[in-house]
Residue, then its C-alpha position, 0 to 999 in steps of 0.5 A: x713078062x719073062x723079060x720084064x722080069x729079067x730086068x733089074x729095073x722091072x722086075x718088081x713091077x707086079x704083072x697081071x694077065x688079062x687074056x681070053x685064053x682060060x684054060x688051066x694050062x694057060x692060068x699056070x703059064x703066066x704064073x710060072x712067067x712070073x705074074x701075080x695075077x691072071x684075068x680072063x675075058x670077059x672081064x668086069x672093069x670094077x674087078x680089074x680096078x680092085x685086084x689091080x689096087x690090092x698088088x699094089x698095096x701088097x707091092x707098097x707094103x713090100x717096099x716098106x718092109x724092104x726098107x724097113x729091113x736095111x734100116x734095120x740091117x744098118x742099125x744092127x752093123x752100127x751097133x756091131x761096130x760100137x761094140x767091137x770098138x768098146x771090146x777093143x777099149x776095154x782090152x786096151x785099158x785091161x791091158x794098160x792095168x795089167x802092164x802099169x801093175x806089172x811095172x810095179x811090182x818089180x824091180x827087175x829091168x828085163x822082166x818089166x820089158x818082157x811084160x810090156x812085150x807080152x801084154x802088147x801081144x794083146x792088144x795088137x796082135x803081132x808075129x814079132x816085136x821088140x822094144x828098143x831104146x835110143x843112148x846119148x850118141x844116138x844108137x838104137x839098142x834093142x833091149x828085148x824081142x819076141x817072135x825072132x827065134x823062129x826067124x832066125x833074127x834073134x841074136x841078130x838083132x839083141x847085139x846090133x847098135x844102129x845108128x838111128x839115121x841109119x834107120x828111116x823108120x825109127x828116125x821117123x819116129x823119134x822125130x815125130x814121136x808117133x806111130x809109123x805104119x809101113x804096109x809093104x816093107x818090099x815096096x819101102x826104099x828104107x827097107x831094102x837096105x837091109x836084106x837080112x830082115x826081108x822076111x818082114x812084111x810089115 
């Protein structure tokens, strides 16, 4: 019984004893090994046959509540899953309000990039970012940042102009005009050229 319970494949298998052996001692040995039910000789086959279809009942029973259970337990990750992903539409649209009010409302050029800056922060979170603008001789200037202070990267970057094939990344960008994500910047090629910036990762 020990072994049949110690098996993944068996362990749910109801077991009854049926033994000669009819003393106290002998009725808990077999429900500590795990049965469910002890019978002792003699015995009657009509009783052997019911409690035997009444576990197995309380067994089917069982097995549908299990089931039950993890289609439940589905359902409700399904539903987390929806609801994060309307939480998180409704902060991008929130945010998208927010940042086209503020674009609005004033006519002063480095404040409107600081407010995208920071409405950005909250819709994707971020240690640093910047917003950076290509000229007609194909330059990268970087017009606003935050988070570089802390880094000491800052003034770096607010007086560089690069050349934009001098940076894979924003090339990438430009001539796809889309996102482009690099996981691990220590494992990038395109990153290594630039050892004043390996503290980023990401």
């Amino acid at each position: 019984c020990r072994r049949l319970k110690d098996n993944k494949r068996t362990k749910h298998i109801p077991i009854i004893f049926l033994s000669a052996m009819a003393e106290i001692d002998d009725t808990i040995k077999g429900f500590e090994a795990g049965g469910v039910d002890y019978i002792t000789k003699p015995f009657q086959v009509d009783e052997v046959l019911a409690r035997l279809e009444i576990h197995l009942s309380i067994r089917r029973l069982q097995e549908q509540l299990e089931a039950t259970n993890a289609e439940l337990g589905k359902r409700l990750s399904d539903l987390s899953q929806v609801q994060e992903a309307e939480r998180q539409q409704r902060i991008f649209a929130e945010t998208l309000v927010d940042t086209i009010a503020a674009v609005n409302s004033s006519l002063d050029y480095d404040k409107v990039l600081d407010l995208i800056l920071e409405n950005m922060a909250r819709v994707v979170p971020h240690d640093t970012a910047n917003i950076a603008l290509l000229d007609n001789k194909k330059n990268v200037h970087i017009l606003r940042a935050r988070g570089y202070k802390d880094r000491g990267g800052g003034s770096y970057l607010l007086r560089k102009k690069i050349p934009l094939d001098r940076q894979s990344t924003w090339l990438k960008v430009f001539q796809c005009r889309c996102p482009v994500v690099v996981n691990d910047t220590l494992n990038d090629p395109d990153w290594i050229q630039f050892p004043e910036l390996a503290w980023i990762r990401s």
